[in-house]
C-alpha positions in Angstrom: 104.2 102.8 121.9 107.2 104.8 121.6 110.2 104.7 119.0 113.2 105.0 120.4 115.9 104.6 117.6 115.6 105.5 113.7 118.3 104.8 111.6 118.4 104.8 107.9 120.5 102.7 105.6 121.0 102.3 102.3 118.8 101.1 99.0 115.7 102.9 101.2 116.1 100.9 104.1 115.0 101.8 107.6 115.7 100.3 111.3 113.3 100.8 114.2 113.3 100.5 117.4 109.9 99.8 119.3 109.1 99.6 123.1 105.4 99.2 124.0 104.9 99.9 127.6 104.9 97.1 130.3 101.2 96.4 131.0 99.8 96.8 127.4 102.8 94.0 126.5 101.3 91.9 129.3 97.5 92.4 128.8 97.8 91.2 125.3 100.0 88.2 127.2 96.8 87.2 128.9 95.0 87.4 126.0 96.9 85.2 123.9 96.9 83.2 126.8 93.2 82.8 127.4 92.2 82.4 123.8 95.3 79.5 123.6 93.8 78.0 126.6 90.4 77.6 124.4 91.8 76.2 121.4 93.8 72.8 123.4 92.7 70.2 125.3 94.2 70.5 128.8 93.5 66.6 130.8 91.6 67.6 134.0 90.0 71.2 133.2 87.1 72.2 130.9 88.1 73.7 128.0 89.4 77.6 128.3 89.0 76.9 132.1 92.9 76.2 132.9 94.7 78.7 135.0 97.6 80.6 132.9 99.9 78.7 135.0 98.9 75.5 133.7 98.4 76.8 130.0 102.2 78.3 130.2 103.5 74.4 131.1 101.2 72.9 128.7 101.6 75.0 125.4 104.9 77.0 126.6 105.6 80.8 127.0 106.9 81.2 123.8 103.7 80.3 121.7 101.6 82.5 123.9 103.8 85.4 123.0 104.3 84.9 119.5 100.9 84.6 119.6 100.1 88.4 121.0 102.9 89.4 119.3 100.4 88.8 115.9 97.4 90.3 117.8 99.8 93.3 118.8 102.2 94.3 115.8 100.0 95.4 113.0 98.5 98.1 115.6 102.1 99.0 116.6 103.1 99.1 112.9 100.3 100.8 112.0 100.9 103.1 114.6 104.6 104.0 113.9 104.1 104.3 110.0 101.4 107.1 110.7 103.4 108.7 113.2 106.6 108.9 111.1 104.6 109.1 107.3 106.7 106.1 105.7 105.1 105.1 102.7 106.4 101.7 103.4 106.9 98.8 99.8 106.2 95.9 101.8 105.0 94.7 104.7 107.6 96.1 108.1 110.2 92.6 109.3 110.6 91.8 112.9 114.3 91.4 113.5 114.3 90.6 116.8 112.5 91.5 119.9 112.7 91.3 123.9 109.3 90.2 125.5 109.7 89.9 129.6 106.5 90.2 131.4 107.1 93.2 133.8 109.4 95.0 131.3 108.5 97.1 128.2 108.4 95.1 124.8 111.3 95.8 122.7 110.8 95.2 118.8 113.5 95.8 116.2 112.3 96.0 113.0 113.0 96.8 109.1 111.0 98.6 106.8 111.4 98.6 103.2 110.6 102.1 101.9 108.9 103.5 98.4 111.7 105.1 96.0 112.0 108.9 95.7 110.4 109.5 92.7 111.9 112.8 90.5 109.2 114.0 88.1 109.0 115.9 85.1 108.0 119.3 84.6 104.7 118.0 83.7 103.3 121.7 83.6 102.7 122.8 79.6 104.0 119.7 78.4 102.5 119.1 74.9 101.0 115.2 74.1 100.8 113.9 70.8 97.3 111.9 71.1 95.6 110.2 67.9 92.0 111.6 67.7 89.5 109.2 67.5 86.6 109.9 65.5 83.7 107.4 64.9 83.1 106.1 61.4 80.5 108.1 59.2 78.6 104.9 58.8 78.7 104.0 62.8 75.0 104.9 62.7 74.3 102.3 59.8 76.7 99.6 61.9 74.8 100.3 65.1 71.1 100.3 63.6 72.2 96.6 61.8 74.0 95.3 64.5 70.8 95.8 66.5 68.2 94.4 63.6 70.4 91.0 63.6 70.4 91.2 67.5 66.3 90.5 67.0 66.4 88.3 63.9 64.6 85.0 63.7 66.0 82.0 62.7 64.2 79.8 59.8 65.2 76.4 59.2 66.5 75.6 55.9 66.4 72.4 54.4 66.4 72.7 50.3 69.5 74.2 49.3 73.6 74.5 50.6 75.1 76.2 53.1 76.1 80.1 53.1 78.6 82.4 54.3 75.8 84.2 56.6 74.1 81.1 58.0 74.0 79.7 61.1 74.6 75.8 61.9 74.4 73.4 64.2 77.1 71.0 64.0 78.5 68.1 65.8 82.8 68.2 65.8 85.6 66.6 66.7 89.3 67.6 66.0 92.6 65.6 66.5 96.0 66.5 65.7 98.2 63.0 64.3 95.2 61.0 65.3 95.2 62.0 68.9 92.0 64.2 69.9 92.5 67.7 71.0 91.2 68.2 74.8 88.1 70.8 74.6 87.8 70.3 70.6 85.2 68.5 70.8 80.5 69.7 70.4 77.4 68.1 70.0 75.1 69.9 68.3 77.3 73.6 68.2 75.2 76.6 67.1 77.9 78.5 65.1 77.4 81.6 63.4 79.5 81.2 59.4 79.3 85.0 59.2 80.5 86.2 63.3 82.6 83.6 65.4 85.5 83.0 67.1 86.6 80.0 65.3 89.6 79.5 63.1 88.6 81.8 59.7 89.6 78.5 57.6 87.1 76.5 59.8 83.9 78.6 59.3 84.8 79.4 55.2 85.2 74.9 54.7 81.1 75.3 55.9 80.4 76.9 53.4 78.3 75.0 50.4 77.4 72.1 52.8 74.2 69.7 52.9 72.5 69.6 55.4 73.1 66.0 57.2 76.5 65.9 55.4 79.5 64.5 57.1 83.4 65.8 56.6 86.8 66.2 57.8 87.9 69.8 57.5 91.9 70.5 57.8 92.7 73.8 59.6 96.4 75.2 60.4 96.5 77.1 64.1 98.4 80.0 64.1 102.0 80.3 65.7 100.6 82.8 68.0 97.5 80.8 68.7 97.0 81.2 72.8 97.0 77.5 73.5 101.2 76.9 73.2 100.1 73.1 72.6 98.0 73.7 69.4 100.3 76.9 68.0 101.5 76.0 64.4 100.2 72.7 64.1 98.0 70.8 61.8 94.8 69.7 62.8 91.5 67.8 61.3 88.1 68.1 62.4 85.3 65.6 61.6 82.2 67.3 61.2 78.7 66.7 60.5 75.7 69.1 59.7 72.4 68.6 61.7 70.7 71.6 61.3 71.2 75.2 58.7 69.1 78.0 59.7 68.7 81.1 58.1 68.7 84.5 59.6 65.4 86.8 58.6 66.8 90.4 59.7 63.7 92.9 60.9 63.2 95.9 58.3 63.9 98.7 59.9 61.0 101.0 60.8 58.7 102.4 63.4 57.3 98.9 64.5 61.3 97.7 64.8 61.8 101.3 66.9 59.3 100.3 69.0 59.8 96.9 69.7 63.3 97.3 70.5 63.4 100.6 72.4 61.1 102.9 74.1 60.8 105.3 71.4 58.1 105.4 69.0 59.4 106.6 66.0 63.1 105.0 63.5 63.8 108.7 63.6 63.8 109.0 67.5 65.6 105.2 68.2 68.6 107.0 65.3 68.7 109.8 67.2 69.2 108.3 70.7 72.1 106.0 68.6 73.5 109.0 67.4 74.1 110.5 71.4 75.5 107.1 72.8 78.2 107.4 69.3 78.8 110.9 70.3 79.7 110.2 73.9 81.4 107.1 73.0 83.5 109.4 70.9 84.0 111.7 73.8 85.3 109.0 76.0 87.6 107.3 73.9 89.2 110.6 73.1 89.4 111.2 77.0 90.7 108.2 77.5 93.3 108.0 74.7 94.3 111.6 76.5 94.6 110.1 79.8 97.0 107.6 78.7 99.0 109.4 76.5 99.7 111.8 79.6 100.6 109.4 81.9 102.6 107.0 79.7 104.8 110.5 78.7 105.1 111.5 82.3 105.9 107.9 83.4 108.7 107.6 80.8 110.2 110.6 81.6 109.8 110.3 85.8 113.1 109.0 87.3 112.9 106.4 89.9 115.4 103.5 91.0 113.0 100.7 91.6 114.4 97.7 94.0 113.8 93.9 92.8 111.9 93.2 96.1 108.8 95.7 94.4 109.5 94.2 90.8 109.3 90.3 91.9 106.5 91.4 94.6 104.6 92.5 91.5 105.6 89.9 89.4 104.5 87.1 91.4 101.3 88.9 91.6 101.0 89.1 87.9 102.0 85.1 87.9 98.8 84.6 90.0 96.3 86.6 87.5 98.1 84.4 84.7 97.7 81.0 86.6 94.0 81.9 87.3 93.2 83.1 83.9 94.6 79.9 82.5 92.9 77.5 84.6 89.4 78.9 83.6 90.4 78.4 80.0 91.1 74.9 80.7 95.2 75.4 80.1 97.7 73.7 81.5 100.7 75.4 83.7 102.8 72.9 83.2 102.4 72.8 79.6 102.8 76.6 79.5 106.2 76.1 81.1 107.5 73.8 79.1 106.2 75.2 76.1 107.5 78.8 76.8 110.1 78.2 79.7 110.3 79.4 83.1 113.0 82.2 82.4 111.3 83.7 79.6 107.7 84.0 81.0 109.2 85.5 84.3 111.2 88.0 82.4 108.5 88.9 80.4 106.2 89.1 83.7 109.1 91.4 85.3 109.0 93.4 82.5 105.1 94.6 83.1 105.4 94.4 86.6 108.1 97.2 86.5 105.6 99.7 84.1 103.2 98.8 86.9 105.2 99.6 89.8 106.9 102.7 88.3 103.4 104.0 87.3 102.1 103.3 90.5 105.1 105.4 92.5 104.5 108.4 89.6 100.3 108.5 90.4 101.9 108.9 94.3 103.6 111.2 93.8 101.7 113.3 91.5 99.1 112.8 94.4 101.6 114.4 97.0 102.8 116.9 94.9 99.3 118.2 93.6 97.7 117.7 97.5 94.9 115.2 95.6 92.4 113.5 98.3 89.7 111.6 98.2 86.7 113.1 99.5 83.3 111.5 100.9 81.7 113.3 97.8 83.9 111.7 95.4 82.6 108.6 96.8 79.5 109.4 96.7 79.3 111.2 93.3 80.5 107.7 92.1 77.9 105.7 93.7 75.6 107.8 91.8 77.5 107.1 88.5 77.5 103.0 89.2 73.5 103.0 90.5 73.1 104.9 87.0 75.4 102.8 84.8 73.3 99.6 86.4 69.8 100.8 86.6 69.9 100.3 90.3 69.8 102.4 93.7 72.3 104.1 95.5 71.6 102.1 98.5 72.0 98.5 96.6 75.2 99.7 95.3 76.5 100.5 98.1 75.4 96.9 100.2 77.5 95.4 96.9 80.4 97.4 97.8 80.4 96.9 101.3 80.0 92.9 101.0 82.5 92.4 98.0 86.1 91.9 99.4 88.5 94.6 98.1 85.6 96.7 96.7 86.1 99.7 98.3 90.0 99.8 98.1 89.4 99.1 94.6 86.8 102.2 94.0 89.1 104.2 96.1 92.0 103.3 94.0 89.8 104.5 90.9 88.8 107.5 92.0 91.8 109.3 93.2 93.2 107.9 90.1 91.1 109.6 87.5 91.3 112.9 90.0 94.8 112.7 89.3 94.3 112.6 85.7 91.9 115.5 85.1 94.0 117.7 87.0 97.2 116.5 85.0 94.6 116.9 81.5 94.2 120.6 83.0 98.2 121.4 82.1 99.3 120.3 79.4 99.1 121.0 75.4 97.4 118.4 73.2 99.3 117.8 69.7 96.5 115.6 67.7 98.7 113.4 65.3 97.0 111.0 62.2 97.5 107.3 63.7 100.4 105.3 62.7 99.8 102.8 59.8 99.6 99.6 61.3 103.0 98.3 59.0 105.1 101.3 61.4 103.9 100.2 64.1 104.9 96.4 63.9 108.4 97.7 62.1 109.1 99.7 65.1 
């Protein structure tokens, strides 16, 4: 392959021209010619058995070269964007091409490039960063939270419902005496004290019988995520079959040791105690990290084209699609509850912080020489077999079999290299958070 005209336009825009040499152009010919020949039914030869000749009349030259044109290109591409290091924002276009057998393959093509990107003097910068620091009774919270994880549930049949109880309910709700899709249960364990019910459903279960039946009236909020239930009334028939009571496990050596490997309280509160420190320690890394590169990214200067924004976009208009359809959600109802222009402008808008934090990690990468080594790979390995109580050699079959896995881990890795070395230059300024009233105002 050879390129024998480069010529740059504007808006990042570059013309090539490519010639492949005369007998690779026609061995990939016969290729596309033979594996054609396989996939049609010619009257009067076996299958893949027809002579070129005969495929060329029956499926037509054309199709046989478009057809190792597809097998050829990405190479060629691949090739040429190596050769020339364009960090290319979308996949190159074939403008046109010449393809005579006995001739070299001509390919004219146009390549979309990535946007200079001008960055800040991110050397001694100082970032204001909110310490996080866990609450003095996150030891208390942790040791509870883990007592009600292994409490038993006794049936209650002599007295009313309570605000810590759990029930088992049948429900279902309508809105103007039409019934709400999915707000329906038999026999619902819900938790009165920790659920993810409306707040004025679970407190209107409070002080029930048990076998009672009512119709409780909730309002759901104008934010609620289903646009088709957001602000409106509703009423839920309901009946109690079943109140059981939580016993929570007293805390002691016997709990410790049921529940952990240790043998002592006093050992299982101070292995509690490290995973709230570290915890700590990460959160406060990771409010770092971002507070780094969201400065950096505001202050990095970039002229991003639409074609990146919408490519993004749409891509963000995928996850959304997906995302509703396992919650049972309409698109269509989405769209004419929101509108078409307003959910793409609002999917534009966080496809452009994407993109423009994407071309900053780039570049930070190129200007700070950052690659990924085969011992950051494996040094992560090490960290997932760890994180899932498995072996290096199972993690790695997972990531080798998952689709996307290892761009993904790739992705992850030079990322966080690129954000310890940007943690090792600049100043911290710890600030008290923002009360959440300031926030909202501004």
């Amino acid at each position: 392959m050879n390129i024998t005209k480069i010529e740059k336009k504007e808006n990042n825009i570059v013309e090539l021209n490519l010639e492949i040499e005369a007998e690779h152009a026609a061995q990939e010919y016969n290729k596309a010619c033979r594996k054609l020949g396989q996939q049609v039914a010619i009257p009067g030869f076996r299958r893949g058995k027809a002579p070129r000749a005969v495929i060329e009349k029956y499926v037509g030259p054309e199709k046989i070269k478009r057809e190792a044109l597809d097998r050829l290109l990405p190479h060629v591409f691949a090739d040429a964007l190596s050769e020339q290091e364009f960090d290319v924002a979308s996949e190159p276009i074939v403008e046109s091409f010449t393809y005579e057998l006995g001739s070299p393959l001509s390919v004219q093509v146009r390549l979309e490039l990535k946007p200079e990107v001008k960055l800040p003097d991110y050397k001694g910068i100082t970032v204001d960063v909110v310490k996080f620091e866990m609450p003095e009774d996150s030891l208390d919270q942790e040791l509870k939270s883990l007592a009600e994880k292994y409490a038993t549930l006794e049936p209650i049949i002599d007295r009313k419902t309570n605000e810590d109880d759990i029930v088992i309910i049948d429900y279902s709700g309508s809105i103007n005496g039409e019934i709400i899709r999915g707000g329906s249960a038999k026999n619902h364990q819900l938790d009165l004290a920790s659920n993810n019910f409306l707040q004025e459903f679970s407190e209107q279960l409070v002080n029930r019988s048990l076998g009672e039946e009512f119709v409780i009236h909730v309002t759901f909020p104008e934010d609620y995520y289903d646009p088709n239930l957001s602000g409106k009334k509703a009423e839920f028939s309901v009946k109690v079959n079943e109140i059981k009571e939580k016993k929570i496990p007293e805390l002691n050596d016997d709990f410790a040791k049921k529940v952990s490997k240790f043998s002592t309280l006093e050992e299982l509160k101070k292995d509690i105690e490290e995973y709230l420190k570290k915890s700590e320690e990460q959160e406060n890394e990771s409010r770092l990290h971002r507070a780094i590169l969201e400065k950096i990214v505001e202050e990095a200067e970039v002229e991003i084209p639409d074609s990146m924004i919408n490519k993004e976009a749409r891509i963000l208009l995928e996850e959304v699609q997906q995302r509703l359809k396992s919650q049972n959600i309409s698109w269509e109802e989405v769209l004419d509850s929101q509108g078409h222009e307003k959910i793409w402008a609002n999917l534009r808008s966080e496809a452009l912080k994407r993109v423009k934090t994407s071309l900053v990690i780039s570049a930070i990468i190129k200007s700070e020489n950052i690659e990924l080594t085969d011992q950051d790979f494996s040094t992560r390995v090490e960290e997932l077999a760890r994180a899932y109580n498995t072996d290096q050699k199972s993690v790695i079959k997972h990531i080798a079999s998952t689709q996307g896995m290892v761009q993904h881990l790739s992705q992850q890795i030079i990322s966080n290299k690129v954000l310890e070395t940007l943690a090792g230059y600049v100043e911290l300024n710890y600030v008290e958070e923002k009360p959440e009233e300031e926030e909202q105002s501004e």
